[in-house]
C-alpha positions as CSV (number, residue, x, y, z in Angstrom):
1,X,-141.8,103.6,105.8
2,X,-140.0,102.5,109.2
3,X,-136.1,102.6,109.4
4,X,-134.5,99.3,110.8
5,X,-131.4,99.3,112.4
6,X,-128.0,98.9,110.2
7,X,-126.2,96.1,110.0
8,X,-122.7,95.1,109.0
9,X,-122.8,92.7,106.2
10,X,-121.0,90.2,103.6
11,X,-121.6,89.7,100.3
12,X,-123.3,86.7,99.2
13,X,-123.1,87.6,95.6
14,X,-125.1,84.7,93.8
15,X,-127.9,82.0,95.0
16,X,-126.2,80.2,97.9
17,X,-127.4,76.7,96.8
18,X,-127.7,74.2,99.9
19,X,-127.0,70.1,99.4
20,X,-128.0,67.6,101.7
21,X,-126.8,64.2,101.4
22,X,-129.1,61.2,103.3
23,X,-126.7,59.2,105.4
24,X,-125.6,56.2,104.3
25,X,-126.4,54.2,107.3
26,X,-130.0,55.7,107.9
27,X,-133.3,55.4,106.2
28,X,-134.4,59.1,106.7
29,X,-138.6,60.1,106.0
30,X,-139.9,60.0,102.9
31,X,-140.8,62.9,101.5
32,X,-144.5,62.9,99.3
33,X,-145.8,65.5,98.0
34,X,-149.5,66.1,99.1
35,X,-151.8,68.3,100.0
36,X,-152.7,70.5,103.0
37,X,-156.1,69.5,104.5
38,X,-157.6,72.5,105.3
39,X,-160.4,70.8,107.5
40,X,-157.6,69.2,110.0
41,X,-159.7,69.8,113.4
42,X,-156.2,70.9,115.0
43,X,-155.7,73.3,112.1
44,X,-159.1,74.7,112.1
45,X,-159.3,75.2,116.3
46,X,-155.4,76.8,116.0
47,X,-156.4,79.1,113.1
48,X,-160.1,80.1,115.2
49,X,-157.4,80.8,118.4
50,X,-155.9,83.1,116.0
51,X,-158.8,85.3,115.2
52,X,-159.2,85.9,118.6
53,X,-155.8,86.3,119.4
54,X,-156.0,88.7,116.0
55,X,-158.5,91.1,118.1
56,X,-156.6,91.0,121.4
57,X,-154.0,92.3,119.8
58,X,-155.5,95.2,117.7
59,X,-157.4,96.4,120.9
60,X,-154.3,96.3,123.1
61,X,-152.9,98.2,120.5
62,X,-155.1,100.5,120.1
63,X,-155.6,100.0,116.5
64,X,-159.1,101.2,114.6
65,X,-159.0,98.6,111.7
66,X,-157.3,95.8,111.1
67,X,-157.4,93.1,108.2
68,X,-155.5,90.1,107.8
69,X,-154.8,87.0,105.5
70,X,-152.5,84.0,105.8
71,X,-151.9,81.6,103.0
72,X,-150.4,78.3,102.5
73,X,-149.1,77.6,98.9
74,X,-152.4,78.4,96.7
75,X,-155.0,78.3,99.7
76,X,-156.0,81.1,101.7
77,X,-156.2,79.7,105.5
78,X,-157.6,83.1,106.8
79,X,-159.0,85.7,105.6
80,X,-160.6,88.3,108.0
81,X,-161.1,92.3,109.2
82,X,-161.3,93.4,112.7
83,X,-162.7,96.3,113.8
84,X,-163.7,99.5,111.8
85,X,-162.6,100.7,108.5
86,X,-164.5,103.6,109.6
87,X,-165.3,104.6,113.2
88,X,-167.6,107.6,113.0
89,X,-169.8,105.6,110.3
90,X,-169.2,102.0,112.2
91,X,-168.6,100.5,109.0
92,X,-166.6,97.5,110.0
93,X,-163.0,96.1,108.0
94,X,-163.0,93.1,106.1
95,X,-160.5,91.5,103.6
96,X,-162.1,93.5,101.0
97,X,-161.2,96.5,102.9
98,X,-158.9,99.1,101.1
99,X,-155.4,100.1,103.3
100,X,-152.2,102.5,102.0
101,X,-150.0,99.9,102.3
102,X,-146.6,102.1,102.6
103,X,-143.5,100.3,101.9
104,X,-145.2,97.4,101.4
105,X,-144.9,98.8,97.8
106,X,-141.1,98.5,97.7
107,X,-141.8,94.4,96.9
108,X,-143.9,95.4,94.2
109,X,-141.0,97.5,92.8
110,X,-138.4,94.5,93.5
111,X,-140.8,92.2,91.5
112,X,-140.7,94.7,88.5
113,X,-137.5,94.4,88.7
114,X,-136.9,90.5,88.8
115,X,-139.0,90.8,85.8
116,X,-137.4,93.1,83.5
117,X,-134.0,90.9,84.9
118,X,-136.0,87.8,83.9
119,X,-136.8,89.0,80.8
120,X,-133.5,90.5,79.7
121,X,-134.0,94.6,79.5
122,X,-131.2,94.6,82.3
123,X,-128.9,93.2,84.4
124,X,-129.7,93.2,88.2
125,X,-125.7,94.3,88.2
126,X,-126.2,96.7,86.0
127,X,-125.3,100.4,87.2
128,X,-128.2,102.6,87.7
129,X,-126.0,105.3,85.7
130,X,-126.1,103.4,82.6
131,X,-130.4,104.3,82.3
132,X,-130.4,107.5,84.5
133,X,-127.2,109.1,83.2
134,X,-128.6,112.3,85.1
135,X,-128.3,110.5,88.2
136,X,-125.0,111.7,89.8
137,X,-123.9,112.0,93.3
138,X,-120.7,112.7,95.0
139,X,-118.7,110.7,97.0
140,X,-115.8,110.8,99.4
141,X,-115.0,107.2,98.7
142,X,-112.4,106.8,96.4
143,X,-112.7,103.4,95.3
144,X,-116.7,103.5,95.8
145,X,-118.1,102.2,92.5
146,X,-121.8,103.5,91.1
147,X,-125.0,102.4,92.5
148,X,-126.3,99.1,91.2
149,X,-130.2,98.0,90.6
150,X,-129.6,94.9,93.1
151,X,-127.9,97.0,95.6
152,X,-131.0,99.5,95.1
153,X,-133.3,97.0,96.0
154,X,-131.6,95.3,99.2
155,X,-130.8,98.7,100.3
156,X,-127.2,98.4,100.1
157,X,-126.7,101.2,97.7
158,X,-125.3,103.4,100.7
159,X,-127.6,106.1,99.6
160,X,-129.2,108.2,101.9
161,X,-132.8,108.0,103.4
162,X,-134.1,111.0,101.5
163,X,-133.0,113.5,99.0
164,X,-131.5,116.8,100.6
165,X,-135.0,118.4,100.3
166,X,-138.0,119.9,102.7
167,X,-139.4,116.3,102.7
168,X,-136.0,115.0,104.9
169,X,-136.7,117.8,107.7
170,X,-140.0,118.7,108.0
171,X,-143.7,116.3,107.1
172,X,-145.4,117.2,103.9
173,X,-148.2,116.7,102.6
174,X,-146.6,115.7,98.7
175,X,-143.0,114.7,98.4
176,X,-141.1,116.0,95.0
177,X,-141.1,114.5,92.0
178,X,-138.2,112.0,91.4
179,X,-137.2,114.1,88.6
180,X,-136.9,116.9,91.4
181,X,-134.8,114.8,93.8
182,X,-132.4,113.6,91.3
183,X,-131.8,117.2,90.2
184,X,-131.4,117.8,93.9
185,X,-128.3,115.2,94.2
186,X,-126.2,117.8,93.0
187,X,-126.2,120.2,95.9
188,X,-123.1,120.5,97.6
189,X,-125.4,119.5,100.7
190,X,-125.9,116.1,99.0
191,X,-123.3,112.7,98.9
192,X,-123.1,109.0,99.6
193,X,-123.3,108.2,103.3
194,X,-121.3,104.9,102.8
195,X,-120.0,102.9,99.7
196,X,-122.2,100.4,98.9
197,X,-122.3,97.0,100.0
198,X,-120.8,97.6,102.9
199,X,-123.8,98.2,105.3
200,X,-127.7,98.2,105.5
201,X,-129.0,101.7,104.6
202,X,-132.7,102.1,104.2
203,X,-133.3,104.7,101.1
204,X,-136.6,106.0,100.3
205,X,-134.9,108.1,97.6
206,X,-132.9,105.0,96.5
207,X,-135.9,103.2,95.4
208,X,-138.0,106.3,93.6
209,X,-134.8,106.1,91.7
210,X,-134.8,102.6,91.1
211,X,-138.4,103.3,89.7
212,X,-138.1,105.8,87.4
213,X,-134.6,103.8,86.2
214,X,-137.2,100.6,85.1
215,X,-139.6,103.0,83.3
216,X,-137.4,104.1,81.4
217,X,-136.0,100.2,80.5
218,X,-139.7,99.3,80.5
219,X,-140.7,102.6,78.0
220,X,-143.7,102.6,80.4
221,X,-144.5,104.8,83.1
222,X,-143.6,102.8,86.3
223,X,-148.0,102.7,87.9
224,X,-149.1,101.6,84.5
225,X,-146.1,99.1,84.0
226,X,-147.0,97.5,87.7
227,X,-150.8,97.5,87.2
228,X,-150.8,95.7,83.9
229,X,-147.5,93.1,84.6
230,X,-148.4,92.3,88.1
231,X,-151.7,93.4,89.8
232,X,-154.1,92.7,86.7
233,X,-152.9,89.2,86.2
234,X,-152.9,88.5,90.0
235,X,-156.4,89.4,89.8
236,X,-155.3,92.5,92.2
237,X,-158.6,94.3,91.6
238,X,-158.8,96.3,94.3
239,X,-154.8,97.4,94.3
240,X,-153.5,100.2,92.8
241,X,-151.9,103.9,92.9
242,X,-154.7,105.8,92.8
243,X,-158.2,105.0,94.1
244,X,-160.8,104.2,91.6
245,X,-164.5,105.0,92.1
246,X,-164.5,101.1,93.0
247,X,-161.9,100.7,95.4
248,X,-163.5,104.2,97.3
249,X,-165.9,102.1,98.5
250,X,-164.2,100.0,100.3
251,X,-161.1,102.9,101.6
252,X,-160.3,102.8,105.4
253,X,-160.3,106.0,106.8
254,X,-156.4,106.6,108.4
255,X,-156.3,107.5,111.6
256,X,-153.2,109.2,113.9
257,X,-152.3,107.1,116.8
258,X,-155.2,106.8,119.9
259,X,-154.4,109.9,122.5
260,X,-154.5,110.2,126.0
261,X,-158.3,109.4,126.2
262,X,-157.9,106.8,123.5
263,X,-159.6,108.3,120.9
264,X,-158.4,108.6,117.3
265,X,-157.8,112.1,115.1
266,X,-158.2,111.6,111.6
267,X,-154.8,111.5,109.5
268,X,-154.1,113.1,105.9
269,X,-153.3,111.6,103.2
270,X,-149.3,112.8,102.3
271,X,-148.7,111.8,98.5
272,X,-145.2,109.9,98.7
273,X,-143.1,108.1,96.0
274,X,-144.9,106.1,93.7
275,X,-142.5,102.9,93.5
276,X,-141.5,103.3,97.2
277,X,-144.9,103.6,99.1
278,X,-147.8,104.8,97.3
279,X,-149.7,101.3,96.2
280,X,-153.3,100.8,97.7
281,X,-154.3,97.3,98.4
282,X,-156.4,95.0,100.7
283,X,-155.6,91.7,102.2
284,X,-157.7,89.3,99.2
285,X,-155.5,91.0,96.9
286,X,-152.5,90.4,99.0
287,X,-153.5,86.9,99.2
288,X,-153.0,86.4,95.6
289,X,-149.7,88.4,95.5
290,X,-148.2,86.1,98.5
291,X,-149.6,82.9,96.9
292,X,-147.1,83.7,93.9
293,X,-143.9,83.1,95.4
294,X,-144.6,79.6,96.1
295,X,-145.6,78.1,93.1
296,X,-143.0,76.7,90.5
297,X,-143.1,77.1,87.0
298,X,-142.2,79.9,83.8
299,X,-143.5,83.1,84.1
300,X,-147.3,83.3,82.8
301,X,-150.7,83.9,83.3
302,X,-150.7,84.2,87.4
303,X,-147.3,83.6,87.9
304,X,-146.1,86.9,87.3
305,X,-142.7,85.6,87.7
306,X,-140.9,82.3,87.1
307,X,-140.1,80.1,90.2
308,X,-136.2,80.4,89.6
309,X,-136.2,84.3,89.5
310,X,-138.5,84.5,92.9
311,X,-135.7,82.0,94.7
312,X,-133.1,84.8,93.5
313,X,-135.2,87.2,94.8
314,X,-135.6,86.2,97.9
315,X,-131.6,85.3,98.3
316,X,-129.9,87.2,100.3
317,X,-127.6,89.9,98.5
318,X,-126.0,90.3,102.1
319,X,-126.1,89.3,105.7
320,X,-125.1,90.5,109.3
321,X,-121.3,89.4,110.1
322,X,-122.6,89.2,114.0
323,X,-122.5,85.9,115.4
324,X,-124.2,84.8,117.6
325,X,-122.6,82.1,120.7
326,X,-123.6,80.4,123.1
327,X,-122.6,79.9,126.8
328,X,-119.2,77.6,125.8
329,X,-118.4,80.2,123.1
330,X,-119.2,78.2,120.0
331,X,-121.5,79.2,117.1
332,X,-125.2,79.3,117.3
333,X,-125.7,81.4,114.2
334,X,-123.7,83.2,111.7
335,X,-126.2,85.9,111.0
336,X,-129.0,87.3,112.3
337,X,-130.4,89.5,109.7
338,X,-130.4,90.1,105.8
339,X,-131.7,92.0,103.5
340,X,-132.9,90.5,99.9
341,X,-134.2,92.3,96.7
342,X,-137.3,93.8,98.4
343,X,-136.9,92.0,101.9
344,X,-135.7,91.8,105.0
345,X,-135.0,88.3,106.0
346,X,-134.0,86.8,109.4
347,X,-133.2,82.8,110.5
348,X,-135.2,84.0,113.8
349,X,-133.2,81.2,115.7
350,X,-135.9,80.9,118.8
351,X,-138.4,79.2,116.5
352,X,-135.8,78.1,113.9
353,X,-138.0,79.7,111.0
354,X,-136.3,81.6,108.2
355,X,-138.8,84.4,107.3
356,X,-138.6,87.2,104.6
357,X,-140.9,90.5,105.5
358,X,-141.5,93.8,104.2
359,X,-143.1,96.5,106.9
360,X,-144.5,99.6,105.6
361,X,-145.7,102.5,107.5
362,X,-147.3,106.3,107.1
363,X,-149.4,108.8,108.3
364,X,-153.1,106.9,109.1
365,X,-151.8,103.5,108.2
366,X,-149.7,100.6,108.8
367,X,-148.4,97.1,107.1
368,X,-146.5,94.2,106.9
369,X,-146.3,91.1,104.6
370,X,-144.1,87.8,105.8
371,X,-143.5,85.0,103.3
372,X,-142.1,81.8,105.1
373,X,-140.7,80.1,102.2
374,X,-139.3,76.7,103.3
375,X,-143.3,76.4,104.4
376,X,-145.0,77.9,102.1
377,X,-146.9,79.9,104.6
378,X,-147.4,83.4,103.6
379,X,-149.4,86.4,105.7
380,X,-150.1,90.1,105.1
381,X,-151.8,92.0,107.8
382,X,-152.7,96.1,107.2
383,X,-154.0,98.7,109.6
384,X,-156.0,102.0,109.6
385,X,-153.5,103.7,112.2
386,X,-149.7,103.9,112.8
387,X,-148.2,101.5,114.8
388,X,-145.6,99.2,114.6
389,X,-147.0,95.8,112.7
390,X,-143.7,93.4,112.7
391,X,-144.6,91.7,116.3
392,X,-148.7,92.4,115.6
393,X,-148.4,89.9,112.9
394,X,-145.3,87.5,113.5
395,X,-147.2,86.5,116.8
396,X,-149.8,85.6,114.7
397,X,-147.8,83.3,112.3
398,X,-145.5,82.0,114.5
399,X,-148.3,80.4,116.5
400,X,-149.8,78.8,113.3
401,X,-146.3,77.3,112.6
402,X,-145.8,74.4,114.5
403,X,-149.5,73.4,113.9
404,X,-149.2,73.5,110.3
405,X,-146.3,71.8,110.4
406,X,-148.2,68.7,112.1
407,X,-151.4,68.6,109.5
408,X,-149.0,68.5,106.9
409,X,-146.9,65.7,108.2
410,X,-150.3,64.0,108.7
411,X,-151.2,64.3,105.3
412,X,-147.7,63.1,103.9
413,X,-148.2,60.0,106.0
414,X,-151.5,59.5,104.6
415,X,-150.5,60.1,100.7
416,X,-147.6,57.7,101.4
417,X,-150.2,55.0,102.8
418,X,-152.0,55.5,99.6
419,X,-148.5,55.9,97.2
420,X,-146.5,52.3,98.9
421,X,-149.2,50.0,96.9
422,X,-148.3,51.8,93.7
423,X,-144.5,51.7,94.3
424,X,-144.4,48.1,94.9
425,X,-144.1,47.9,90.5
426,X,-140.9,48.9,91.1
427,X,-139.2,46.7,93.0
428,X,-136.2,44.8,91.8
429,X,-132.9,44.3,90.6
430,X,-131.7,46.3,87.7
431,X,-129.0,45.5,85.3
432,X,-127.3,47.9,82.9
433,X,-128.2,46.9,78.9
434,X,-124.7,48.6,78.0
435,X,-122.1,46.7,79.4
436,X,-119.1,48.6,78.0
437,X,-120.1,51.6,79.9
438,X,-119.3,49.9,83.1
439,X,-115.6,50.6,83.3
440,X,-117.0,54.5,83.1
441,X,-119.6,54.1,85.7
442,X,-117.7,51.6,87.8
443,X,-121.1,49.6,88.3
444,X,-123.8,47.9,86.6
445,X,-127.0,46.9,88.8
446,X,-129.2,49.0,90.9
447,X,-131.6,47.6,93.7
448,X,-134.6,49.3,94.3
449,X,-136.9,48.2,97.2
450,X,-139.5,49.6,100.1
451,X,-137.9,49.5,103.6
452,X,-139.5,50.9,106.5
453,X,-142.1,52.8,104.1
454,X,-139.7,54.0,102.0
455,X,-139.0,53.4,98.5
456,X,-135.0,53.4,97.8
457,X,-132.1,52.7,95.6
458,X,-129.1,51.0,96.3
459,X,-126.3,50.2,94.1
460,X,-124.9,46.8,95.3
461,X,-121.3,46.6,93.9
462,X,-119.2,49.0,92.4
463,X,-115.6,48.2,90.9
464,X,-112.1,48.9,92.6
465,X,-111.2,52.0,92.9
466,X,-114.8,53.5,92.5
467,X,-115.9,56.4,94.3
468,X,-119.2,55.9,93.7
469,X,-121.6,55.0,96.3
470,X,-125.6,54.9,96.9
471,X,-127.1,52.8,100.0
472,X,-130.8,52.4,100.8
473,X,-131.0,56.1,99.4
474,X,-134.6,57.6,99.4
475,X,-136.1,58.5,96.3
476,X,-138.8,61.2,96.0
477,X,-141.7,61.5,93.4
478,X,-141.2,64.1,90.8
479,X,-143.8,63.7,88.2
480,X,-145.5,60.2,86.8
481,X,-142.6,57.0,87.1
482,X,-140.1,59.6,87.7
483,X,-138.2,60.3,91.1
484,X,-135.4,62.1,92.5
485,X,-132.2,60.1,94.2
486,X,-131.8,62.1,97.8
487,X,-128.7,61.5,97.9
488,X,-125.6,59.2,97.2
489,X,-122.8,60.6,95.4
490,X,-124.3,60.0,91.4
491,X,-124.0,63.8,89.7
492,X,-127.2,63.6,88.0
493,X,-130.1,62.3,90.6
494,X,-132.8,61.8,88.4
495,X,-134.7,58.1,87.6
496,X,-137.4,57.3,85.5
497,X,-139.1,54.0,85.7
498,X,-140.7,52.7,82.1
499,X,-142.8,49.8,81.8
500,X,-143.6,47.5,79.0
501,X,-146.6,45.8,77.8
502,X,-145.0,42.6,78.4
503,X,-144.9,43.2,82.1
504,X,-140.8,44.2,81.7
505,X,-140.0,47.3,83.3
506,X,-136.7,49.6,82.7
507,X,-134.7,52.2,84.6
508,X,-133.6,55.5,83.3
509,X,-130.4,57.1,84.8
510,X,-128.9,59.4,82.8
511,X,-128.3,58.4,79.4
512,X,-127.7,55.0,80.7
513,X,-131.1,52.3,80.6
514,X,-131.7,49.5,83.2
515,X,-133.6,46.3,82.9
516,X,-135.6,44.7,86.0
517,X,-134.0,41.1,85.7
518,X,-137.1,38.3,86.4
């Protein structure tokens, strides 16, 4: 469970939703959904470079065992072990192999928590008081309000690291119960290190809390609530809190960092926290947990957790205030890092990718997990020693990137080859069946056509004094005749096309319907 450095921060507070009008003058790309060819030559030789670049890495490092898997969307791109799992019985990793994944876990715990939030049974502002009214600490802070689930969970809470107890000074081979540590939070030894939300403070004891806090919302102990509402329909058969006969089989042995002569000392196995690092895993498991965060949708079946509660998870509930400038003083960046319900995110501005990630470390093992959200690219890579994973992996995916990047602009162009014929039945002039809601609307015709590849909208005239305008906008597919308006200054930017059996066809905007004209 590594400790980053702390950050000064603002509050974001809610989603930060970001608009981005096409210009009016330009044409810009159109976007078509399609997707990722997974037997692209340059993807497949890129992804084989990474395997190789995979083992460099773990032998330079030093590292017995080693499993990775990278994902785009619902695919799995890789998915591959290097090294041993065990070294005294050569038994080599693979994706099936079993890792402690550390505070890995603590985005397990966040998604609990989306849940419960999605579902109702609390309010991600909610005080932790309010369900642990045993849980009481002082404060020197006289205007420092209580501990809240979201501030829990981006570790903003400004409690500290650990509870006053052995486990803060000395290793130990089972930390206390949660029960024991909140009872602990009322030695004298014991307060808030900060009030909250006003820096990054990496708690341990902050998220045990936050466990036992959803059990007792959940009225379900928090291992059972986790295995049932998240690994069991994610088909996470090999993940858990305690190792079944099954997942035995396939447990890496932990080793202590390589000494001197570069050999490896077995390492015990310290019983932790359960909701802040105790899950088992292994990287097809992993797979299918990373694969949820890109797909869109209600909560059900797989996804574990609707689309709109996984893009307020991964928001950031604050941000660095550094900023960062270049050579003539002005602004390159306005942040640097952030920290969201169960992530760490950071814009890293040298690649200009946005990436969430979650490290986790303990004695005999190591993890990380990176979800790249904008590109749906997801990876989770464990280890059988300690070390430190962030650069191990984001080497990795940051080489895989730009390639990506490339097939999938290939493929666009080739589904929009394919889509262009198709659009074709839409071309026209459109005029407005309801002519008294022109003096509303200020206009009364649209003009779709295909220029340059792309299929847009323009509306042609508008009436004095209108503010509305709309030139040679895109429009994107959204579903069967329907499309989204990229832009233009229309409030509601959705269109659906209807055709008649006559040949006629209509345009839906709104409440509003337009006829093609002949």
């Amino acid at each position: 469970m590594k400790k980053r450095s702390r950050i000064r921060s603002i509050l974001l507070g809610e989603v930060i939703a970001l608009s981005c009008l096409w210009p009016s003058s330009t044409i810009m790309a159109q976007r078509v959904a399609a997707p990722l060819d997974k037997n692209d030559p340059e993807l497949r030789a890129i992804l084989t470079e990474i395997e190789a670049d995979a083992e460099k890495a773990r032998l330079k490092a030093q590292i017995p065992g080693m499993s990775i898997v990278i994902v785009h969307n619902q695919d799995v791109l890789l998915s591959k072990g290097f090294g041993y799992a065990d070294l005294d019985k050569k038994i080599p990793a693979d994706p099936k192999t079993v890792y402690r994944t550390g505070s890995v876990t603590k985005a397990f715990t966040a998604l609990m928590l989306m849940q419960l939030s999605e579902a109702g049974k609390l309010h991600l502002d909610d005080p932790i008081e309010k369900y642990l009214p045993e849980f009481k600490i002082k404060s020197r802070f006289p205007d420092a309000r209580p501990a809240t689930f979201r501030q829990l969970a981006a570790h903003y809470s400004g409690l500290p690291r650990e509870a006053p107890m052995l486990h803060e000074y000395q290793a130990t081979e089972e930390f206390p119960s949660v029960e024991d540590q909140l009872k602990s939070l009322k030695d004298a030894d014991s307060e808030m290190m900060i009030p909250a939300m006003t820096m990054y403070s990496y708690s341990n004891l902050g998220y045990d809390i936050l466990g036992l806090a959803m059990s007792r919302v959940a009225k379900q102990p928090y291992d059972q609530y986790v295995a049932t509402q998240i690994l069991k329909p994610l088909g996470m058969d090999l993940s858990g809190f305690a190792l079944t006969e099954q997942m035995k089989q396939h447990f890496a042995v932990g080793y202590k960092p390589a000494g001197p002569d570069g050999t490896h000392e077995k390492s015990s196995y310290p019983k932790v926290g359960l909701a802040a690092g105790m899950l088992y895993s292994n990287v097809d498991d992993m797979g299918n947990w990373l694969s949820l965060f890109f797909r869109q949708g209600p909560r059900g079946g797989k996804q574990v957790l609707g689309s709109s509660s996984v893009l307020e998870m991964l928001t950031p509930v604050a941000v660095s205030t550094d900023i960062s400038r270049n050579e003539q003083g002005r602004a390159t960046s306005l942040w640097a890092y952030g920290s969201s319900i169960g992530f760490s995110v950071n814009p890293f501005r040298a690649d200009g990718e946005q990436i969430h990630y979650k490290p986790g470390g303990m004695q005999g093992f190591a993890s990380i997990v990176y979800i790249n959200y904008p590109r749906k690219l997801g990876m989770a890579l464990l280890t059988n020693t300690e070390t430190d994973p962030f650069s191990l992996g984001y080497d990795l995916l940051k080489k895989l990137t730009p390639v990506l990047a490339k097939s999938l602009e290939r493929s666009q162009a080739k589904a929009l080859e394919e889509a262009l014929p198709k659009w074709q039945k839409y071309i026209g002039r459109y005029v407005i069946t309801d002519p008294n809601a022109i003096p509303m609307i200020t206009f009364s015709e649209f003009d779709v056509s295909i220029i340059n590849k792309t299929l847009v909208i323009t509306i042609p005239e508008v009436r004095p004094g209108s503010v509305v305008w709309m030139k040679e906008v895109p429009l994107e597919p959204f579903g069967n005749n329907d499309f989204k308006i990229a832009g233009g200054s229309v409030g509601n930017k959705f269109i659906t096309f209807e055709s008649g059996n006559d040949g006629s066809m209509r345009l839906k905007w709104r409440n509003y319907v337009f006829k093609r004209q002949p």
